[in-house]
C-alpha positions in Angstrom: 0.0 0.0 0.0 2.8 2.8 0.9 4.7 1.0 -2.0 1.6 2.5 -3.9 1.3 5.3 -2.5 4.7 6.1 -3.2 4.8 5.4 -6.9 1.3 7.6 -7.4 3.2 11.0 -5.9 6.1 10.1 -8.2 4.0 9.4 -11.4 1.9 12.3 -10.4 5.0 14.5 -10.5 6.5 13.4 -13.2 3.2 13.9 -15.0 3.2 17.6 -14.5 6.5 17.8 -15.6 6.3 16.2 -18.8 3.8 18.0 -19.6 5.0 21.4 -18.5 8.2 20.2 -20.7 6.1 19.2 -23.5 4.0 22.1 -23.3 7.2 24.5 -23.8 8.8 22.3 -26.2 5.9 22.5 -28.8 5.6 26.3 -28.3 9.0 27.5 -28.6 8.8 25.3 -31.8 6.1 26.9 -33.1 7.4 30.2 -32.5 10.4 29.8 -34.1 8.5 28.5 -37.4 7.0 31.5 -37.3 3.0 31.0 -35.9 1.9 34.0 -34.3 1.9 34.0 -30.2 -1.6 34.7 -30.4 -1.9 31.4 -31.9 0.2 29.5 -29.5 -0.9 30.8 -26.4 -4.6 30.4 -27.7 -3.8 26.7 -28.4 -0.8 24.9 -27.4 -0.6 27.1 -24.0 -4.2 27.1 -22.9 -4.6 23.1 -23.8 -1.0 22.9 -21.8 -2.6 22.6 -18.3 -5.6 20.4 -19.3 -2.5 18.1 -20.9 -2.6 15.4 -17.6 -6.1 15.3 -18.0 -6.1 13.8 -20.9 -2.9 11.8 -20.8 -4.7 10.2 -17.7 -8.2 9.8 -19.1 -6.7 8.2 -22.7 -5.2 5.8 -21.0 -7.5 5.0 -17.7 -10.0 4.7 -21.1 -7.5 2.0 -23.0 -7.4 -0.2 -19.4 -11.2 -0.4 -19.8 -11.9 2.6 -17.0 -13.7 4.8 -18.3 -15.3 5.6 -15.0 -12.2 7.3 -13.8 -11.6 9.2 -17.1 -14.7 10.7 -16.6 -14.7 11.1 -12.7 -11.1 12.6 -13.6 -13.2 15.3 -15.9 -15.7 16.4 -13.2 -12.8 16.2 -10.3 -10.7 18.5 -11.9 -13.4 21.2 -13.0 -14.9 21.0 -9.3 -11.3 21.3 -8.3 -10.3 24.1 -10.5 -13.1 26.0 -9.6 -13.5 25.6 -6.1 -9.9 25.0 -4.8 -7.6 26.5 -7.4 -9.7 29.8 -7.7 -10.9 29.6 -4.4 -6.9 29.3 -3.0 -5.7 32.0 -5.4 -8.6 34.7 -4.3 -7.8 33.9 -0.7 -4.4 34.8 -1.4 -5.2 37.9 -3.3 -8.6 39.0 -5.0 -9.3 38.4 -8.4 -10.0 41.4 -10.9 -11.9 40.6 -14.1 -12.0 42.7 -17.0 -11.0 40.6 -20.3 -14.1 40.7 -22.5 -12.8 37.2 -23.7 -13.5 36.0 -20.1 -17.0 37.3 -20.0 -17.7 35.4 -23.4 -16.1 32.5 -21.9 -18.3 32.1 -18.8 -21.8 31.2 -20.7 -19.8 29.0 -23.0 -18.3 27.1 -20.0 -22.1 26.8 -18.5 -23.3 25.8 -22.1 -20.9 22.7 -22.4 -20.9 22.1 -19.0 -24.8 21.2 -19.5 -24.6 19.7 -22.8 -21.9 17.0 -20.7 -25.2 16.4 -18.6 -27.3 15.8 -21.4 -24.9 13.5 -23.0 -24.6 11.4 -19.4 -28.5 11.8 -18.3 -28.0 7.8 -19.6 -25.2 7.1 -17.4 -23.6 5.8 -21.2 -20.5 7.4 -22.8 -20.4 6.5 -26.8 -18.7 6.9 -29.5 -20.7 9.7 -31.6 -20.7 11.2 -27.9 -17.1 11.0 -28.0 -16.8 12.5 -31.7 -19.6 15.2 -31.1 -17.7 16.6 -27.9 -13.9 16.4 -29.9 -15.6 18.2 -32.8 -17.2 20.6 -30.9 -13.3 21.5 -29.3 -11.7 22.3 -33.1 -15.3 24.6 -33.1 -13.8 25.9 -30.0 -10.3 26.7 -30.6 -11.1 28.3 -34.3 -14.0 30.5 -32.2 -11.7 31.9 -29.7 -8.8 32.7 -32.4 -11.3 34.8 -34.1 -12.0 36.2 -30.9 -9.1 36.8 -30.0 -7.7 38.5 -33.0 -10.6 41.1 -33.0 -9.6 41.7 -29.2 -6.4 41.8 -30.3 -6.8 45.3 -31.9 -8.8 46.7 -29.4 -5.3 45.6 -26.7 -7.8 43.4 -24.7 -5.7 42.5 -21.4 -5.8 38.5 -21.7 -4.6 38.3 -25.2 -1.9 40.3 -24.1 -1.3 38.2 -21.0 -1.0 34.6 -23.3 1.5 36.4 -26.1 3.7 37.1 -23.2 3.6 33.5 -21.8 5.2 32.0 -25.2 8.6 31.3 -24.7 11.1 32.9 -27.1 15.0 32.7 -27.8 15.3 29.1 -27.4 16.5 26.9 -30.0 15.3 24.3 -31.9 17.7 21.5 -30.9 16.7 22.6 -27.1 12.9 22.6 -27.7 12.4 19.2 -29.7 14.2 17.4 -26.9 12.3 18.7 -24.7 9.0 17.9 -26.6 10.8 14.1 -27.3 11.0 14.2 -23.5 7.5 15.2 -22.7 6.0 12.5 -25.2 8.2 9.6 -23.8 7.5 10.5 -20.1 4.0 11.6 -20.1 2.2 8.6 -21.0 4.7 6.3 -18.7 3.6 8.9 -15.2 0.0 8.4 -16.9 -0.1 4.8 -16.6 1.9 4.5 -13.2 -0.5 7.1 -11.7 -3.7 5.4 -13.1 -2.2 2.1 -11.9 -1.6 3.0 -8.5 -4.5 4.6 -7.8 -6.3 1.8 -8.9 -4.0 0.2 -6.6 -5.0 2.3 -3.4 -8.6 2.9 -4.4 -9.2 -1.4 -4.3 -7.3 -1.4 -0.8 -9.4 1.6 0.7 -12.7 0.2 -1.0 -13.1 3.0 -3.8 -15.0 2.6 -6.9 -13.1 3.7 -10.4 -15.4 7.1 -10.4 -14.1 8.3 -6.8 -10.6 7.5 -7.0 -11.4 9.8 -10.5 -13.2 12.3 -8.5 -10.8 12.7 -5.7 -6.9 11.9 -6.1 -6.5 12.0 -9.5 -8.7 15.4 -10.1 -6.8 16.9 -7.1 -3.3 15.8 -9.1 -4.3 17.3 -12.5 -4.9 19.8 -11.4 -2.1 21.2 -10.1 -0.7 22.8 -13.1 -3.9 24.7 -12.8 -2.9 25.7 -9.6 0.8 26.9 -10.4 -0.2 28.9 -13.3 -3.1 30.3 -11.6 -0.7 31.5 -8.7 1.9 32.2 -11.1 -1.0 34.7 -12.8 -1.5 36.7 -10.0 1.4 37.5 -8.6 2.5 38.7 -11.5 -0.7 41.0 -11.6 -2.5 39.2 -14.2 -5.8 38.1 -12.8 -7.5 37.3 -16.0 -4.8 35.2 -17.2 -5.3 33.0 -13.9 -9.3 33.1 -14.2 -8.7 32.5 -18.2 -6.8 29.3 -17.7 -9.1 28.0 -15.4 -12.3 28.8 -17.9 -10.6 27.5 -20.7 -9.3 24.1 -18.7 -12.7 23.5 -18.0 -13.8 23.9 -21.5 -11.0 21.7 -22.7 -11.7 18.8 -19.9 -15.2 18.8 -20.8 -14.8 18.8 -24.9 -11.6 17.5 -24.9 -11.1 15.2 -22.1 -14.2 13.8 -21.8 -14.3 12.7 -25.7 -11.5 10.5 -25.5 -12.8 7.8 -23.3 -16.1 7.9 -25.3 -14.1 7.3 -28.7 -11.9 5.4 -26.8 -13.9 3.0 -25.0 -17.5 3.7 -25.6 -18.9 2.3 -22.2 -21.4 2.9 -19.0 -20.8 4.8 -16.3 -21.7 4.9 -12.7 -25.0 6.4 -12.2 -23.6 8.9 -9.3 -21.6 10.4 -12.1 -24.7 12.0 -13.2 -27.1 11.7 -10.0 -24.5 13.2 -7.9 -20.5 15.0 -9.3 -22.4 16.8 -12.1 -24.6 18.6 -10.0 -21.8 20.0 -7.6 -19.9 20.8 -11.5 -22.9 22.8 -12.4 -23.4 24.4 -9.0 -19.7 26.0 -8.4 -19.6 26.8 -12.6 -22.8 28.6 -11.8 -21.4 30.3 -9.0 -18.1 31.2 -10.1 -20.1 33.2 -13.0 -22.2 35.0 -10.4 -19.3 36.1 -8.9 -17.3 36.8 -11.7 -20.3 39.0 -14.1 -21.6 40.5 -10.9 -21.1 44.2 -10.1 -18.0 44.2 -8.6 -16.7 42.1 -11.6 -14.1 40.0 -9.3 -13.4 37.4 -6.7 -12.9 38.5 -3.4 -11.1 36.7 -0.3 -14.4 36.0 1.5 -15.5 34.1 -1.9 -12.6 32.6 -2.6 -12.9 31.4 1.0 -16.6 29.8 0.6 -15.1 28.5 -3.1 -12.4 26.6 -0.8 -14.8 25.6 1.9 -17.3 24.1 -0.2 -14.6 22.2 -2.0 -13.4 20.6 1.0 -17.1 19.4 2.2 -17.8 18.0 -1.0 -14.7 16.2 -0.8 -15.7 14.8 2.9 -18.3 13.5 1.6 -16.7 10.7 0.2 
């Protein structure tokens, strides 16, 4: 069991290395073949952090779990919202004022229902799959267009992602380093998947709450570093942004490949239960964020943090 526990931090860590590495790797590449930071940080960047997620969820899906891809999905966004943003107001309150964001928040409510509509059958198919994967490339090509019209107008986020694409390195330095990410990623996958597996049989824990719980807390860590990293360095929408746009990508993303993968059912408390308390802290984190004062302060970061923990006592 330690022996387990052991191997699950490591493969956990070396997950959101790999994919950090990765992540920089295939920007810096792009970069220097000349595609526009707008368009890197708009893709490669923002689908960066939501990288472990699917790494995990492809291959929980190819060892026939598709219970924990999906619990991995709903975890992370009720983690993003309710512990990353909840952490990172607490430290220091969250201004936003990217018109981006506000068009972001509805669209993260819309697909966040359509994922209930799709698992009101507790079953996860293949067209499923397909529908949510095509609906991402609709994503991405939406927000470019965006994005380039908020571009001329010097809209603060857009700004904030063309800064975060690395620059100066060389080519030789970013393929190894996107060789590296492709070579370690999917072995942490597998040894994390396997070793929570591992501790979930000996604690009693079905495939969706070992999804729910220590996988979605491990995700979504690089959430949690770039979010902090966001706001210290002043740039609240950027850390609001990438939590928005990971829960877009988990949902269209993530939560197509077990479908296409390995079309399959799925616990009923996936739907009966974890969707609803997705849906409530999405629905909440747009109240806060479209309200008047157009920001997250510490006493609602504090109640995003508290309800996290009390959903998570509950199992």
């Amino acid at each position: 069991m330690l022996e387990a526990v052991a191997f699950l931090i490591v493969g956990l860590g070396f997950l959101v290395w790999s994919a950090d590495k990765l992540v920089f790797g295939a920007a810096a590449l792009a970069r220097n073949f000349g595609i526009s930071p707008l368009v890197i940080g708009m893709t490669i960047l923002a689908m960066g952090s939501s990288a472990p997620e699917m790494m995990v969820s492809a291959t929980a899906a190819l060892d026939g779990k598709t219970d924990t891809a999906v619990g991995n999905v709903i975890g992370s966004n009720i983690a993003n919202i309710a512990l990353i943003l909840g952490i990172t107001a607490m430290i220091k309150p969250l201004s936003i004022s990217s018109p981006v964001l506000r068009r972001e928040l509805p669209l993260m409510i819309g697909v966040t229902i359509l994922s209930g509509i799709l698992l009101w059958d507790s079953y996860l198919g293949f067209f499923e799959g397909a529908l949510l994967f095509v609906l991402f490339v609709a994503f991405i090509i939406t927000m470019l267009r965006i994005s380039q019209k908020e571009k001329q107008t010097g809209d603060a986020l857009v700004e904030e992602q063309e800064s975060e694409v690395p620059e100066g390195v060389s080519n030789k330095l970013a393929a190894m380093w996107v060789v590296i990410g492709l070579i370690v990623l999917p072995l942490a996958a597998d040894m994390l998947v396997n070793n929570a597996v591992i501790i979930a049989k000996y604690f009693g824990m079905s495939d969706l709450v070992i999804g729910l719980t220590i996988i979605a807390v491990g995700t979504s860590l690089p959430e949690l570093a770039a979010s902090l990293a966001g706001v210290m360095k002043g740039e609240d929408d950027m850390a609001v942004g990438n939590i928005i746009g990971s829960n877009v990508f988990n949902i269209l993303a993530v939560m197509g490949i077990p479908g296409i993968l390995a079309p399959s059912l799925i616990s009923e408390y996936a739907m009966g239960r974890d969707f609803w308390v997705m849906l409530a802290v999405s629905l909440i984190l747009v109240a806060m964020a479209l309200g008047k004062s157009r920001s997250i302060n510490r006493i609602e970061g504090s109640i995003l943090a508290l309800l996290f923990v009390g959903y998570q006592a509950t199992y």
